[in-house]
C-alpha positions in Angstrom: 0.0 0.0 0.0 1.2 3.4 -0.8 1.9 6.6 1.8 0.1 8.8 2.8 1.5 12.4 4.3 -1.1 14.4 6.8 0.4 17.8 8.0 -1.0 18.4 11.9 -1.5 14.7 12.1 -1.2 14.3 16.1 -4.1 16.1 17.1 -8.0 16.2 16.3 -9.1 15.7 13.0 -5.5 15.4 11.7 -5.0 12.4 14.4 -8.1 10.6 13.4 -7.7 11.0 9.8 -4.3 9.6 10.0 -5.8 6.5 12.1 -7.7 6.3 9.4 -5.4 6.0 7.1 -3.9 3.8 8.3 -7.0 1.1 9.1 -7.6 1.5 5.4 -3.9 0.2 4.6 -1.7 3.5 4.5 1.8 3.9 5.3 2.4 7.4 7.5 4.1 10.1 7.4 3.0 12.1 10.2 4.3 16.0 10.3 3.8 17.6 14.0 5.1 21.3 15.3 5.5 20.9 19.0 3.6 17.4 20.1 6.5 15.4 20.0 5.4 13.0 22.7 2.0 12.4 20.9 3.4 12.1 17.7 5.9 9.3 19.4 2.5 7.7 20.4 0.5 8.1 17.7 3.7 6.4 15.5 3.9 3.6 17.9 0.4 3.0 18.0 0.2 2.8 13.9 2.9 1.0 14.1 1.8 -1.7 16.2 -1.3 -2.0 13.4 1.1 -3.3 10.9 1.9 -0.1 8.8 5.1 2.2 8.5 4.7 5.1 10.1 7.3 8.4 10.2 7.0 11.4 12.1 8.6 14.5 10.8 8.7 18.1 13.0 8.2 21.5 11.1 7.2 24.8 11.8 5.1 26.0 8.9 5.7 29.2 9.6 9.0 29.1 8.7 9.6 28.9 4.7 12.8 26.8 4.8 10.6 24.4 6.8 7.9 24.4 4.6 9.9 23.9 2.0 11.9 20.8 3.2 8.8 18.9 4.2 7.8 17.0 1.5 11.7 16.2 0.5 12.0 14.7 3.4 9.1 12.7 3.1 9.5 11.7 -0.1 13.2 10.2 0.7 11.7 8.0 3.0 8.8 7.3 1.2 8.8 6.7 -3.0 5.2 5.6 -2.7 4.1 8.7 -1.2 0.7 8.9 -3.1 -1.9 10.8 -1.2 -1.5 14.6 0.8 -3.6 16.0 3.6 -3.0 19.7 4.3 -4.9 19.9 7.5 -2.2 21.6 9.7 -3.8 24.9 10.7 -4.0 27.9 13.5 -7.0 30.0 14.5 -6.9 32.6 17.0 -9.3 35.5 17.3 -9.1 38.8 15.8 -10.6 41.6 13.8 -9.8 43.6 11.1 -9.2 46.5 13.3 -7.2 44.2 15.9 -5.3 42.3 13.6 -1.9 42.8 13.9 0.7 42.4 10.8 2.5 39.1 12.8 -1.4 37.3 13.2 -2.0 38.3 10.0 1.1 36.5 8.9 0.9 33.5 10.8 -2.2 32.7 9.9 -1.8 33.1 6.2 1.5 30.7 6.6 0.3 28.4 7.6 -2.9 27.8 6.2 -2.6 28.9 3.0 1.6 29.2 2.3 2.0 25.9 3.3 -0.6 24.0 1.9 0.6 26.3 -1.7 3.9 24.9 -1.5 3.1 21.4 -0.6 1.0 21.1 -3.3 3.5 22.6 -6.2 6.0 20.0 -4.8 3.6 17.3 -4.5 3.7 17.7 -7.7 6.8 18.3 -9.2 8.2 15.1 -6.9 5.4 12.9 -7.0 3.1 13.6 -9.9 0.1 11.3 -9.2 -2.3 11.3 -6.3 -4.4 12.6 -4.4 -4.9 15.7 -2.5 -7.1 16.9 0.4 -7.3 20.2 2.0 -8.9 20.3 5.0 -10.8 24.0 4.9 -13.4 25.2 7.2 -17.0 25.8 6.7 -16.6 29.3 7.9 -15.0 30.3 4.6 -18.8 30.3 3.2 -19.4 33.7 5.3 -17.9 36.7 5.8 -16.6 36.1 9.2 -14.6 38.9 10.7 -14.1 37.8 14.1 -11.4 35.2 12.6 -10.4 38.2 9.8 -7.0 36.3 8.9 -8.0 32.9 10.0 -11.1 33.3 7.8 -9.3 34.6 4.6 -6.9 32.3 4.7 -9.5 29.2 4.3 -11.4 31.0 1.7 -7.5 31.2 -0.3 -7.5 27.8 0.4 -10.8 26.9 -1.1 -9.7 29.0 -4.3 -6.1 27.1 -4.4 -8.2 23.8 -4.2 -10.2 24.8 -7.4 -7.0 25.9 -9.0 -5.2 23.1 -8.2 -7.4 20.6 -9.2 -7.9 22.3 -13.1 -3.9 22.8 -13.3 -2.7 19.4 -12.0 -5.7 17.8 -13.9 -5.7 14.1 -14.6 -2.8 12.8 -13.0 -3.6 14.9 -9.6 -6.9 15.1 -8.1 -7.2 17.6 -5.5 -10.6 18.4 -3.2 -11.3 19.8 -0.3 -13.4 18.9 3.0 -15.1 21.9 4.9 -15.5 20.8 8.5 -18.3 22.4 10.6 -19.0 21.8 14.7 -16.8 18.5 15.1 -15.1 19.0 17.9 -15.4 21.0 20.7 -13.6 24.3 21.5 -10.9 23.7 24.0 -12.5 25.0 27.4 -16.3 25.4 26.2 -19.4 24.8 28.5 -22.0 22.3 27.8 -24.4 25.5 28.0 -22.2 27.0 24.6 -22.2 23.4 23.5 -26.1 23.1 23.3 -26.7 26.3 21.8 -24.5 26.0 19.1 -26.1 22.6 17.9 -29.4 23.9 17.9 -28.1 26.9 15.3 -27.4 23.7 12.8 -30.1 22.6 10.4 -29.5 19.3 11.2 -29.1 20.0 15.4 -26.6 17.8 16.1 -22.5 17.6 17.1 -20.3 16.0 14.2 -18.0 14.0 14.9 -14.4 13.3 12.8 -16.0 9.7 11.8 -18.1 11.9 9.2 -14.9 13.7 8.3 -13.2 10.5 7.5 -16.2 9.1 5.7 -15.8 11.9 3.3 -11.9 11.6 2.9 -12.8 7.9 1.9 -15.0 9.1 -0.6 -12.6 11.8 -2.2 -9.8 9.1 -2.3 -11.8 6.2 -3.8 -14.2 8.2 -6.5 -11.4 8.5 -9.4 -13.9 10.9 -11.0 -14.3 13.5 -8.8 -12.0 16.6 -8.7 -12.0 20.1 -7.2 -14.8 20.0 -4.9 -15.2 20.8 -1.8 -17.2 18.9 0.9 -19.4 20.1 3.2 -19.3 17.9 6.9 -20.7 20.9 9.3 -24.7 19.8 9.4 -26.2 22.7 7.3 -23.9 25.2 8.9 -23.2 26.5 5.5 -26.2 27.4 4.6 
């Protein structure tokens, strides 16, 4: 079975995607910033299911770090065949209380680094498949998130892009999560509320996110779209 590479793969939806993964058969290459003990679980544990499994550390705010990712990768791994861009931030802020180093965090490292995976995804590897984990807040104009928000709706645009340019030998989609996990700290008061402003008022949970990554990998004829897992929130 071929690799698969998930950036932000020790946490959340990055961790169970990469579970995922590798249930379905994957090798691993897991990229991390600052978990290293997770990551060292998370490796062991795949491991002990049968698979190869890699973890590589980068800060993707840092270009030469973006830039060295999937080389490394790839060295380790010629059947590197599928891409996950789900490492992200998101931290509050305005317009008017955005300052120029949020601004260019954010846009690092969800939108520069996924760019530049992509473009050396395929120059190195040339056939596969790529996923972009977005957000289904880039369907509104959300300004509380100002950078975190335009940096998902670049991504959405780079998926489109993408997907026409690398066209057939690449397929590249996106998946637009909505309330799957919890916010770190949040009441069960703030919990309840914000299900019952979904259509379908109800939690997700990163099963459904997976669901749809199967989907995206095993329908050869499907290309630039971008999935909706968030209950209605989009609408």
């Amino acid at each position: 079975m071929a690799c698969a590479l998930v950036t932000g793969g020790v946490r959340r939806i990055g961790r169970a995607i990469a579970q995922e993964l590798a249930s379905l058969g994957y090798d691993l290459a897991i990229h991390y910033h600052s978990s290293s003990a997770s990551a060292e679980r998370l490796r062991v544990q795949i491991q002990s299911q049968g698979r190869t499994c890699k973890i590589y550390q980068a800060n993707l705010e840092r270009d030469r770090d973006i830039l060295n990712l999937l080389a490394r990768v790839k060295a380790d791994f010629q059947d590197l065949e599928v891409l996950v861009n789900n490492a992200s931030i998101f931290e509050p802020a305005t317009i008017k209380n955005t300052e120029m180093e949020l601004f260019d965090r954010h846009l690092a490292v969800n939108l520069k680094a996924p760019f530049f995976l992509i473009r050396d995804f395929a120059r190195f590897v040339g056939t596969g498949n790529i996923i972009n984990i977005i957000d289904t807040r880039m369907s509104k104009n959300d300004y509380t998130y100002a950078a975190y928000t335009l940096a998902k709706k670049s991504l959405a645009d780079l998926t489109s892009m993408a997907a026409l340019e690398l066209a057939p030998d690449i397929r590249v989609n996106g998946i637009a999560p909505g309330f799957i996990l919890a916010p770190e700290g949040a009441s069960q008061d703030y919990l309840d509320k914000l299900k019952q402003k979904l259509p379908m008022c109800q939690q997700g949970n990163v099963k459904q996110i997976c669901q749809a990554m199967i989907y995206l990998l095993e329908n050869d004829f499907v290309t630039g779209q971008l999935l909706f897992v968030d209950g209605g929130q989009h609408l």
